[in-house]
mmCIF file of the N, C-alpha and C atoms, coordinates in Angstrom:
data_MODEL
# 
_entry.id   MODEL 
# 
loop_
_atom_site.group_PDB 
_atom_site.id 
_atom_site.type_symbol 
_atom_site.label_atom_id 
_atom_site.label_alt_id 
_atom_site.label_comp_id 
_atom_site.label_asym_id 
_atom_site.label_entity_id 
_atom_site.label_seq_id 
_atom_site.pdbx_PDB_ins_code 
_atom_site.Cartn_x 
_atom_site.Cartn_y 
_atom_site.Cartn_z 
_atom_site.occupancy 
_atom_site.B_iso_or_equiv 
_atom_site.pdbx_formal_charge 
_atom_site.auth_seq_id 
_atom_site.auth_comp_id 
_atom_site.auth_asym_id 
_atom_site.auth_atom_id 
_atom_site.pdbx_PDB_model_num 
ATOM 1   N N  . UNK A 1 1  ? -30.065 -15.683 -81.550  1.00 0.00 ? 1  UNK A N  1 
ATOM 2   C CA . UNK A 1 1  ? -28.624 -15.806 -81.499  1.00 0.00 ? 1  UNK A CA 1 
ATOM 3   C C  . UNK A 1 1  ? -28.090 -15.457 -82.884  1.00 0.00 ? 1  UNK A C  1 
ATOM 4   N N  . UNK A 1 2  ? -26.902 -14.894 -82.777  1.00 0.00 ? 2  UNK A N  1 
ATOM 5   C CA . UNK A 1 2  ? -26.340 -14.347 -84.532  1.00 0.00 ? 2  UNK A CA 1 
ATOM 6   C C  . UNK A 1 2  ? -25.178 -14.513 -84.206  1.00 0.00 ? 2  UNK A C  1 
ATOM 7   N N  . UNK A 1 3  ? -24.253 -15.023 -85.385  1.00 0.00 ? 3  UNK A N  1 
ATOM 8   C CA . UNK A 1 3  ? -23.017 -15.047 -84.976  1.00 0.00 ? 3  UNK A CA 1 
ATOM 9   C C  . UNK A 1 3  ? -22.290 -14.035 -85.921  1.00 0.00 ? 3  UNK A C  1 
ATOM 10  N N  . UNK A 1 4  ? -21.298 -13.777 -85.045  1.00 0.00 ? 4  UNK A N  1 
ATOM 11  C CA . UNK A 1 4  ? -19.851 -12.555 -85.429  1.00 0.00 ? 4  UNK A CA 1 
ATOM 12  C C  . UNK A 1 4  ? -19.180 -13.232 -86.712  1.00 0.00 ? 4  UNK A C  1 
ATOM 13  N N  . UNK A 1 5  ? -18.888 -11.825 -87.134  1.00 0.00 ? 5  UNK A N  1 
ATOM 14  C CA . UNK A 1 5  ? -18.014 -12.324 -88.446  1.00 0.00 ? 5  UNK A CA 1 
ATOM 15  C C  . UNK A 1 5  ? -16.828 -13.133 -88.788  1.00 0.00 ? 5  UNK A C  1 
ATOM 16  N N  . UNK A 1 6  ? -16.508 -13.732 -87.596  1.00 0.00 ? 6  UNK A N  1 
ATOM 17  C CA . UNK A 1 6  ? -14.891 -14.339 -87.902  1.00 0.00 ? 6  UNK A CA 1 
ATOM 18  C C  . UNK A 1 6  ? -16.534 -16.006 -87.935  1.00 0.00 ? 6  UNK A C  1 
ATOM 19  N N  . UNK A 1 7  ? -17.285 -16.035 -87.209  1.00 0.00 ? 7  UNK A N  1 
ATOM 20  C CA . UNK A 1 7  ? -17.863 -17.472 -86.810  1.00 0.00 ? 7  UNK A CA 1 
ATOM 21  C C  . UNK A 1 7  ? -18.604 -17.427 -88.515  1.00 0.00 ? 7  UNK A C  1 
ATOM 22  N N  . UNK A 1 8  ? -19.219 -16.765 -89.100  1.00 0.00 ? 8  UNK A N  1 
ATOM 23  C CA . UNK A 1 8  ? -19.876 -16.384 -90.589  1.00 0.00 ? 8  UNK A CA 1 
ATOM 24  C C  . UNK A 1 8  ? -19.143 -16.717 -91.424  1.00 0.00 ? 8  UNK A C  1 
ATOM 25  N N  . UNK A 1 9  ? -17.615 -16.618 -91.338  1.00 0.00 ? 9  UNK A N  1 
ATOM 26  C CA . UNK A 1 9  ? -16.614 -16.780 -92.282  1.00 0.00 ? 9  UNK A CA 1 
ATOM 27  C C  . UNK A 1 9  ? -15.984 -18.301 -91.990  1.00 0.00 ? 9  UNK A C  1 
ATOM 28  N N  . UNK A 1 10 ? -16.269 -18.324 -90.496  1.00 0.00 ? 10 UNK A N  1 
ATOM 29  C CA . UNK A 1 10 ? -15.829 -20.165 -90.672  1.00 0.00 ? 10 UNK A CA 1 
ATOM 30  C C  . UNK A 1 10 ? -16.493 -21.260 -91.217  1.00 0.00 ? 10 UNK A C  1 
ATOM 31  N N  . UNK A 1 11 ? -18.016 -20.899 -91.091  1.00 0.00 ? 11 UNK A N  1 
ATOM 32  C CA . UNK A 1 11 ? -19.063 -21.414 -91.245  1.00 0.00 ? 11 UNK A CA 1 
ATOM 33  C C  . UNK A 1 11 ? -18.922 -21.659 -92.732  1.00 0.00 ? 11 UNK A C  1 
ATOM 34  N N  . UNK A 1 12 ? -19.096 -20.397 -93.328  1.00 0.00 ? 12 UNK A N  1 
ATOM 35  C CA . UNK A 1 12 ? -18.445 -20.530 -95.394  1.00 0.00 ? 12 UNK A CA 1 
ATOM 36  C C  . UNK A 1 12 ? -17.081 -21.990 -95.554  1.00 0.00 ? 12 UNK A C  1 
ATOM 37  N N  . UNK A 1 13 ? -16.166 -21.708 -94.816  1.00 0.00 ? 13 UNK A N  1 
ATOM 38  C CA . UNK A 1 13 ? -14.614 -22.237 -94.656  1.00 0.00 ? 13 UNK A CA 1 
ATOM 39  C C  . UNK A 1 13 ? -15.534 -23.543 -94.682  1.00 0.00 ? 13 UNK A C  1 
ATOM 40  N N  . UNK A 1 14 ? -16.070 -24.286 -93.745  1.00 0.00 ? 14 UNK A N  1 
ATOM 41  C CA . UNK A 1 14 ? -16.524 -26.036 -93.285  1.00 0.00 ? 14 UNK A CA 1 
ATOM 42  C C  . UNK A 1 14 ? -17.328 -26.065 -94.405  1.00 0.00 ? 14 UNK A C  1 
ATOM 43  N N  . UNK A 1 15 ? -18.246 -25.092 -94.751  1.00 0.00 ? 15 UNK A N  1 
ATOM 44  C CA . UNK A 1 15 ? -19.533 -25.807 -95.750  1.00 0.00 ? 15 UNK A CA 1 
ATOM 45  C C  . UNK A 1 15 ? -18.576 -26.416 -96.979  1.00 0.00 ? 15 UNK A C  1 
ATOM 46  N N  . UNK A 1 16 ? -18.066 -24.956 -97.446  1.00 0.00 ? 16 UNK A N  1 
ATOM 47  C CA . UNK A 1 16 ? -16.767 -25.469 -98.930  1.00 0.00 ? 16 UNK A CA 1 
ATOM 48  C C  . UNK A 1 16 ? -15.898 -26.276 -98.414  1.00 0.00 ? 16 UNK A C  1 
ATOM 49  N N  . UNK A 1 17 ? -15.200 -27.055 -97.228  1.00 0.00 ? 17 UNK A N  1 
ATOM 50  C CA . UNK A 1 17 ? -14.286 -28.308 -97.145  1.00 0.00 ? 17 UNK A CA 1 
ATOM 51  C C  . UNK A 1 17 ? -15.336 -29.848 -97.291  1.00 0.00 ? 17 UNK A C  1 
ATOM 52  N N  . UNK A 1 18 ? -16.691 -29.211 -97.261  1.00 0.00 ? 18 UNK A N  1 
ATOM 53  C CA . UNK A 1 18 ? -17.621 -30.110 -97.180  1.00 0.00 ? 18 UNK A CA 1 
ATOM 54  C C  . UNK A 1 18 ? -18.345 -30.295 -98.653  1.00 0.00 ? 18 UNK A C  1 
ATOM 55  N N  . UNK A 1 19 ? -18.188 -29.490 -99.678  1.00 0.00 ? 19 UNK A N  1 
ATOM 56  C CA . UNK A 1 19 ? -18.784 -29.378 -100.609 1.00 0.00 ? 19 UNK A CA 1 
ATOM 57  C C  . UNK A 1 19 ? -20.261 -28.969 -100.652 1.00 0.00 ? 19 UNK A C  1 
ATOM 58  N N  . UNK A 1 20 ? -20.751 -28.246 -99.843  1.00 0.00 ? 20 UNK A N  1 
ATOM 59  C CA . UNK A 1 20 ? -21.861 -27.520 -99.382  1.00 0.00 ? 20 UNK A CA 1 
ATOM 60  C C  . UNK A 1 20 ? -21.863 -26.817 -99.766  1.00 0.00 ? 20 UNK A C  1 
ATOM 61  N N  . UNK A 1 21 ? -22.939 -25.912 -100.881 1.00 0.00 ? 21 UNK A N  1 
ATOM 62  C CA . UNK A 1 21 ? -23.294 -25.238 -101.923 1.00 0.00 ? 21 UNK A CA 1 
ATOM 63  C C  . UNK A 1 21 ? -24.675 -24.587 -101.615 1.00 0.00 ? 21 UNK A C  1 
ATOM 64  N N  . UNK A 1 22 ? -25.075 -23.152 -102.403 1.00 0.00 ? 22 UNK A N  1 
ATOM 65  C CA . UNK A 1 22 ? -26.101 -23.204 -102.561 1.00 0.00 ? 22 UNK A CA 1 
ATOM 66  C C  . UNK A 1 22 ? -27.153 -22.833 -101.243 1.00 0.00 ? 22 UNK A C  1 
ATOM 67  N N  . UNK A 1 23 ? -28.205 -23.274 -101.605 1.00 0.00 ? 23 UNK A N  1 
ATOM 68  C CA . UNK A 1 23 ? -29.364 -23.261 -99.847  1.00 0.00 ? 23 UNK A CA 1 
ATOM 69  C C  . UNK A 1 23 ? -28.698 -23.820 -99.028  1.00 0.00 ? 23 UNK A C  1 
ATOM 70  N N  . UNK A 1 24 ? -28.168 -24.965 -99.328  1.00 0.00 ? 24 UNK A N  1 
ATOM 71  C CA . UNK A 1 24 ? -27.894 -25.555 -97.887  1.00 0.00 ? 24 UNK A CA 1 
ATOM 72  C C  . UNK A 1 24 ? -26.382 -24.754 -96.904  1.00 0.00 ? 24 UNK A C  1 
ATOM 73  N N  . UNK A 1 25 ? -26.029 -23.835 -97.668  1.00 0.00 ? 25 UNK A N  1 
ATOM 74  C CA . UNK A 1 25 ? -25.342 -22.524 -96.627  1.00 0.00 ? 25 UNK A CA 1 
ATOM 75  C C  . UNK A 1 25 ? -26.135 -21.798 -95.716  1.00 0.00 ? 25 UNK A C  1 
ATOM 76  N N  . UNK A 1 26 ? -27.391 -21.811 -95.759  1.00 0.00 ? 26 UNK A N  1 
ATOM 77  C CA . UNK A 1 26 ? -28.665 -21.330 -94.814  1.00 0.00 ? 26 UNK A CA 1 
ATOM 78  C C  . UNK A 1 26 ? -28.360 -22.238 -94.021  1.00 0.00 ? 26 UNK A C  1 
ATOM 79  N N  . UNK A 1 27 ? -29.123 -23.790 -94.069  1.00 0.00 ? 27 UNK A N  1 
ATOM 80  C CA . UNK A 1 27 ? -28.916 -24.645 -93.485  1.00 0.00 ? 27 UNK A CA 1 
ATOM 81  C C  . UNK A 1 27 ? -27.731 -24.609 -92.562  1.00 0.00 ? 27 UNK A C  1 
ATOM 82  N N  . UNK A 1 28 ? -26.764 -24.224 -93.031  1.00 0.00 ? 28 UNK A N  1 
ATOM 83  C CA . UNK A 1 28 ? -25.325 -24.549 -91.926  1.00 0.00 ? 28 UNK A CA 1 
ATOM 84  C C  . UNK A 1 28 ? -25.113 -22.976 -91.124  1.00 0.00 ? 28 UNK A C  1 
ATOM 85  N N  . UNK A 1 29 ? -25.480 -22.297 -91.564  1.00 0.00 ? 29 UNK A N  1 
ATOM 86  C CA . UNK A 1 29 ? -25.775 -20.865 -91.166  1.00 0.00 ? 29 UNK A CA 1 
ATOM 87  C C  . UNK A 1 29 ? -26.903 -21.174 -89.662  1.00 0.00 ? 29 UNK A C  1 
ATOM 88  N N  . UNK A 1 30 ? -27.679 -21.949 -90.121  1.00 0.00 ? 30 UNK A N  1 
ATOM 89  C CA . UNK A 1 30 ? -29.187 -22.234 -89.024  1.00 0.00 ? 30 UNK A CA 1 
ATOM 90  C C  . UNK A 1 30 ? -28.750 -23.310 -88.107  1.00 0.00 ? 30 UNK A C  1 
ATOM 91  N N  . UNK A 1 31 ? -28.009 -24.390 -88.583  1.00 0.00 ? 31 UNK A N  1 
ATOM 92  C CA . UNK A 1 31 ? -27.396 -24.973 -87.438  1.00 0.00 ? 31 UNK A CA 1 
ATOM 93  C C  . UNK A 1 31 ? -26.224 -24.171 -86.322  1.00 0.00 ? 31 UNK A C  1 
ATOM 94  N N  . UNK A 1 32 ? -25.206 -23.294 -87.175  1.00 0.00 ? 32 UNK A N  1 
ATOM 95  C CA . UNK A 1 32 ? -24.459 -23.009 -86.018  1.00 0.00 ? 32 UNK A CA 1 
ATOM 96  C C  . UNK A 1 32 ? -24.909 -21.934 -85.368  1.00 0.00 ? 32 UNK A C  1 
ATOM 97  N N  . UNK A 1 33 ? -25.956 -21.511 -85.759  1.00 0.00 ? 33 UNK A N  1 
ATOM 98  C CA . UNK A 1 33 ? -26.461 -20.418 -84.612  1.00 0.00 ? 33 UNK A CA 1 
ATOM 99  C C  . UNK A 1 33 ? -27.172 -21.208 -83.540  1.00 0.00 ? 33 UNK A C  1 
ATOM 100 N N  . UNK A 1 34 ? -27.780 -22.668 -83.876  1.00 0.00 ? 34 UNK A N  1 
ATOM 101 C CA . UNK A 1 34 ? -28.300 -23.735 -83.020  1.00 0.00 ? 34 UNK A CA 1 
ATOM 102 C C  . UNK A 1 34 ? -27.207 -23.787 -81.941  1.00 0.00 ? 34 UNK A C  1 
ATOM 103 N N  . UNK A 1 35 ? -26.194 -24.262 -82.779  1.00 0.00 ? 35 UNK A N  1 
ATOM 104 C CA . UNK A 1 35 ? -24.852 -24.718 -81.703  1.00 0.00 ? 35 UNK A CA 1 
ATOM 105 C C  . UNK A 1 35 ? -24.548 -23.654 -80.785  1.00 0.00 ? 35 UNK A C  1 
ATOM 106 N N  . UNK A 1 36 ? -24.238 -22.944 -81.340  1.00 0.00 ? 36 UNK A N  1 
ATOM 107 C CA . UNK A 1 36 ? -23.951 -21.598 -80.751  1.00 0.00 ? 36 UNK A CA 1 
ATOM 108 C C  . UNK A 1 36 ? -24.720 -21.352 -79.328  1.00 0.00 ? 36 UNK A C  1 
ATOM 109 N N  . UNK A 1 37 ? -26.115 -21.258 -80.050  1.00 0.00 ? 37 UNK A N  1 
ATOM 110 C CA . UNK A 1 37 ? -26.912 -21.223 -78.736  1.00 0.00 ? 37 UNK A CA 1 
ATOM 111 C C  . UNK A 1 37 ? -27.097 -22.329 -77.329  1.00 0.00 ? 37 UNK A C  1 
ATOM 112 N N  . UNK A 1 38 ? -26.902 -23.135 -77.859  1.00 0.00 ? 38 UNK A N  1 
ATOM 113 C CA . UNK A 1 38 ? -26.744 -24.517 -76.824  1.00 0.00 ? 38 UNK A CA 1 
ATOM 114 C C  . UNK A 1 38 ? -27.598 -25.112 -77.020  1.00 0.00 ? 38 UNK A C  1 
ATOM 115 N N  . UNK A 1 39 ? -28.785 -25.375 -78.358  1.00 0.00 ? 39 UNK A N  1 
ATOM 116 C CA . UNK A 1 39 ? -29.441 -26.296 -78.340  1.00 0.00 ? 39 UNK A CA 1 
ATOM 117 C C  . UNK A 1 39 ? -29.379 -27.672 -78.382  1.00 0.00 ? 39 UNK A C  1 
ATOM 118 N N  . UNK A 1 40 ? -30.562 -28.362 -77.633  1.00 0.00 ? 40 UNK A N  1 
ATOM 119 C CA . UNK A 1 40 ? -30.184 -29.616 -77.690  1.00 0.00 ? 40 UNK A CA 1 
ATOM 120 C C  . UNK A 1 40 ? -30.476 -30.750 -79.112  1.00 0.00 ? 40 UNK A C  1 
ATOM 121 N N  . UNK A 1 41 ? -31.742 -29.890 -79.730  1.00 0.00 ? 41 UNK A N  1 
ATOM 122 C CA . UNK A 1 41 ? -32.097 -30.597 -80.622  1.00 0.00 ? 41 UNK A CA 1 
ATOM 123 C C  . UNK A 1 41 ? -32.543 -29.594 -81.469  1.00 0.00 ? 41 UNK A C  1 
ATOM 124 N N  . UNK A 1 42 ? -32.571 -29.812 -82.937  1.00 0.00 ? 42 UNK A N  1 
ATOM 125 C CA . UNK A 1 42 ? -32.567 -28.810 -84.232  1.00 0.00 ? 42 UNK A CA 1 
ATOM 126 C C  . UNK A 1 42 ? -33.759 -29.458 -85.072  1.00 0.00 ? 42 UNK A C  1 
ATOM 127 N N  . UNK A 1 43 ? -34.275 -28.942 -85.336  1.00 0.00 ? 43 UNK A N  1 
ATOM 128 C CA . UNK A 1 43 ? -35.495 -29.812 -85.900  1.00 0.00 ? 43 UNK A CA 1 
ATOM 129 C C  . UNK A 1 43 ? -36.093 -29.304 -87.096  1.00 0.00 ? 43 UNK A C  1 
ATOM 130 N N  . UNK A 1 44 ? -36.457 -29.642 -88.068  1.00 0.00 ? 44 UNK A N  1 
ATOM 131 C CA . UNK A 1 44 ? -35.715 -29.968 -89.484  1.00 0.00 ? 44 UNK A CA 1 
ATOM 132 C C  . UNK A 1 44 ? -36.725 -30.941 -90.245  1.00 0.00 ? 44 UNK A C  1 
ATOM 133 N N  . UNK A 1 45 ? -37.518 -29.973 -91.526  1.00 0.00 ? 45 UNK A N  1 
ATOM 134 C CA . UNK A 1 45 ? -38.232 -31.710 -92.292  1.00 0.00 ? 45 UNK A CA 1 
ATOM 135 C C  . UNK A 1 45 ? -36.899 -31.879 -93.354  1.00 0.00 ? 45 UNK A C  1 
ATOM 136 N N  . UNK A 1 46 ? -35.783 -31.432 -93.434  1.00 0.00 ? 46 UNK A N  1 
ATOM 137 C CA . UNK A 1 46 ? -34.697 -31.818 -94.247  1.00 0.00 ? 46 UNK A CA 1 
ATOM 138 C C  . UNK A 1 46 ? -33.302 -32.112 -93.241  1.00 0.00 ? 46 UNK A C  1 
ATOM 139 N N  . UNK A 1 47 ? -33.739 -33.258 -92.847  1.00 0.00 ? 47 UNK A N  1 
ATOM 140 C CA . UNK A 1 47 ? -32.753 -34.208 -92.101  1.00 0.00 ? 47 UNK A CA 1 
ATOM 141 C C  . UNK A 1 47 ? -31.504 -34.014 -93.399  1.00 0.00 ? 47 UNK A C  1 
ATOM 142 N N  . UNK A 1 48 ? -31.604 -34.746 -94.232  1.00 0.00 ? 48 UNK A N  1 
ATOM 143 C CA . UNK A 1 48 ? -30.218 -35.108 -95.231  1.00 0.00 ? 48 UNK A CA 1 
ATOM 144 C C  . UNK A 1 48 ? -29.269 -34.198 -95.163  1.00 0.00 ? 48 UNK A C  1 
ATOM 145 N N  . UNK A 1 49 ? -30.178 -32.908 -95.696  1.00 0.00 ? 49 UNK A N  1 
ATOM 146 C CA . UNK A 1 49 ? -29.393 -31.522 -96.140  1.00 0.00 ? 49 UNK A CA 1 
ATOM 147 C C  . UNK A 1 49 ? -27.979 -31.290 -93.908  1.00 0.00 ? 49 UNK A C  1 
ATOM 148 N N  . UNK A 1 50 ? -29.073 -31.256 -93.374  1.00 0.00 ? 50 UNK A N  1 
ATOM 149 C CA . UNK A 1 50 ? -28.237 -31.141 -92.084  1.00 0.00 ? 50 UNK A CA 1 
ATOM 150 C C  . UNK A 1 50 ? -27.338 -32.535 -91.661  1.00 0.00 ? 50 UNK A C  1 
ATOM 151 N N  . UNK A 1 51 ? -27.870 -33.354 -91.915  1.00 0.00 ? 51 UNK A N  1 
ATOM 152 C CA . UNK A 1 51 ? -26.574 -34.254 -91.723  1.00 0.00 ? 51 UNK A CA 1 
ATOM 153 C C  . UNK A 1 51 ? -24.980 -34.350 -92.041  1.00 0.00 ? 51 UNK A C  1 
ATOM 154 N N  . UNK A 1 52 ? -25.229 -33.335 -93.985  1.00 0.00 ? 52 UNK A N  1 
ATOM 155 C CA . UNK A 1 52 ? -24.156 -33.328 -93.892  1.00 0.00 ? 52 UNK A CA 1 
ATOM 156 C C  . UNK A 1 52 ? -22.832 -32.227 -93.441  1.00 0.00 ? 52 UNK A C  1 
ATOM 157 N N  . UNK A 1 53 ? -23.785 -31.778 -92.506  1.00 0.00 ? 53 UNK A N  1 
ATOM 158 C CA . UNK A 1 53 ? -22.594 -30.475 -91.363  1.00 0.00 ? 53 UNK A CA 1 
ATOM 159 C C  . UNK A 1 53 ? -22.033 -31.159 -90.269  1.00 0.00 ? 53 UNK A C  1 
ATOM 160 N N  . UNK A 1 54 ? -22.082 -32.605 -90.286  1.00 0.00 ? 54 UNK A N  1 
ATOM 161 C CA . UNK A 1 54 ? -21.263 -33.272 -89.331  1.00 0.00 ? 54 UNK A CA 1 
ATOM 162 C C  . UNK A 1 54 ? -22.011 -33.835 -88.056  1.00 0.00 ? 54 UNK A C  1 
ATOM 163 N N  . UNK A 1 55 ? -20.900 -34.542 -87.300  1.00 0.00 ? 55 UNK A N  1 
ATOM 164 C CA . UNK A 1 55 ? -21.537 -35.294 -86.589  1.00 0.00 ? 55 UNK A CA 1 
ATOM 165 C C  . UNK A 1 55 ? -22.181 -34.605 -85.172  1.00 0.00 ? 55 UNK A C  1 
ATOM 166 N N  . UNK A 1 56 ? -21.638 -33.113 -84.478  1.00 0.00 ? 56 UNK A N  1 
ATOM 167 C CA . UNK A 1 56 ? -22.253 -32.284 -83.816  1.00 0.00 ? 56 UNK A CA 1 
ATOM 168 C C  . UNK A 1 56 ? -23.369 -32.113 -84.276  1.00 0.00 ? 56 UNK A C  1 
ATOM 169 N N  . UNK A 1 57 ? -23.815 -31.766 -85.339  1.00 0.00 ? 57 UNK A N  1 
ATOM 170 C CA . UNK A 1 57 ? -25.574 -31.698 -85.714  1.00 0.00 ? 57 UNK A CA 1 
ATOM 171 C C  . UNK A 1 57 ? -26.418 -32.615 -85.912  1.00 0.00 ? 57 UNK A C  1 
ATOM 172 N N  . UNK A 1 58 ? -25.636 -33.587 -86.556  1.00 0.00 ? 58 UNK A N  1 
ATOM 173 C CA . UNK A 1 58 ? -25.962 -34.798 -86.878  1.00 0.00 ? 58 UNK A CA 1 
ATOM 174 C C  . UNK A 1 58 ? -27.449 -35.251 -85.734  1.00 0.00 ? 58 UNK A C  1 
ATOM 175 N N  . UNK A 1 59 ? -26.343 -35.162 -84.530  1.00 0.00 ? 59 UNK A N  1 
ATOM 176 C CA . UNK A 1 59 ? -27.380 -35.867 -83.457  1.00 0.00 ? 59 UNK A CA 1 
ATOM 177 C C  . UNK A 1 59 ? -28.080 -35.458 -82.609  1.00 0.00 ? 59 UNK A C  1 
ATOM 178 N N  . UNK A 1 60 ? -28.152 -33.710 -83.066  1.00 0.00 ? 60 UNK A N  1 
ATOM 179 C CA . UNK A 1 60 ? -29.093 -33.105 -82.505  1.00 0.00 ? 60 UNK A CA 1 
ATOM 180 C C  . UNK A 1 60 ? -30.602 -33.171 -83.138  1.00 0.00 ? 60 UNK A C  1 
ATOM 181 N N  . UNK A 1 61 ? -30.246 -33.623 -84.722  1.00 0.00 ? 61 UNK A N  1 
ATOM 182 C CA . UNK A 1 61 ? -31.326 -33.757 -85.601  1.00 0.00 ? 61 UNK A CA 1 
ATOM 183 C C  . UNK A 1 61 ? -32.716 -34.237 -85.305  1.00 0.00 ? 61 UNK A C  1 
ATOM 184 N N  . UNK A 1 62 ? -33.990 -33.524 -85.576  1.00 0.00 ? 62 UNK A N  1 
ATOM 185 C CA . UNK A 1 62 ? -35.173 -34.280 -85.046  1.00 0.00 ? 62 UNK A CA 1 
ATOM 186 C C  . UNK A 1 62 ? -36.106 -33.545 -85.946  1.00 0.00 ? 62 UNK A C  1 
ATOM 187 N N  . UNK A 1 63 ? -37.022 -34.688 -86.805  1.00 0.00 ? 63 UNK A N  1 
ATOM 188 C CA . UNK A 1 63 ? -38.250 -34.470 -87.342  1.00 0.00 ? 63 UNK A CA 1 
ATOM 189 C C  . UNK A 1 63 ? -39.543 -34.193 -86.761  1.00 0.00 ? 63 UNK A C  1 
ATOM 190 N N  . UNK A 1 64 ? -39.981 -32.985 -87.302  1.00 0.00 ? 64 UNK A N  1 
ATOM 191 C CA . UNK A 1 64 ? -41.112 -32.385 -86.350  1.00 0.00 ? 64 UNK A CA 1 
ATOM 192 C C  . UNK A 1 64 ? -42.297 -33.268 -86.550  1.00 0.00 ? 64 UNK A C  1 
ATOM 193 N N  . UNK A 1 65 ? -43.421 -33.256 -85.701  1.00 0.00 ? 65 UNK A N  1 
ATOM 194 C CA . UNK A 1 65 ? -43.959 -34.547 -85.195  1.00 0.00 ? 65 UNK A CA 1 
ATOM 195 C C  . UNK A 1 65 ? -45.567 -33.305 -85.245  1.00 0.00 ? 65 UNK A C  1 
ATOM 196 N N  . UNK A 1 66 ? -46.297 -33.995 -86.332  1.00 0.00 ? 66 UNK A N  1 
ATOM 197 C CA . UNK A 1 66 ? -48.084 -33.131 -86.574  1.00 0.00 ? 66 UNK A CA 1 
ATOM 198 C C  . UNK A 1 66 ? -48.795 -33.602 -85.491  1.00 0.00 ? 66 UNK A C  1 
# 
């Protein structure tokens, strides 16, 4: 899944109202292509970094399991 340029440019817009910097623009880049796609769960050994893209990701969040 990839998202269009107006969804790329919103994605920038939430990270900076969020103070999201840096790598973790991947991170929010990798969740809304999650969303996007309809996943149910996003899974992640950096829970923190995705938590703070809100409460839609929030609770899709899940630590992968060895």
């Amino acid at each position: 899944m990839s998202l269009e340029g107006e969804e790329y440019i919103s994605v920038l817009r939430e990270a900076a109202q969020r103070s999201i910097s840096g790598g973790s623009i991947y991170d929010a880049l990798i969740a809304r292509c999650a969303l996007k796609a309809g996943a149910d769960e996003i899974f992640t050994w950096n829970i923190r970094h995705y938590q703070m893209l809100g409460p839609e990701v929030a609770k899709r969040l899940k630590t992968p399991v060895l």
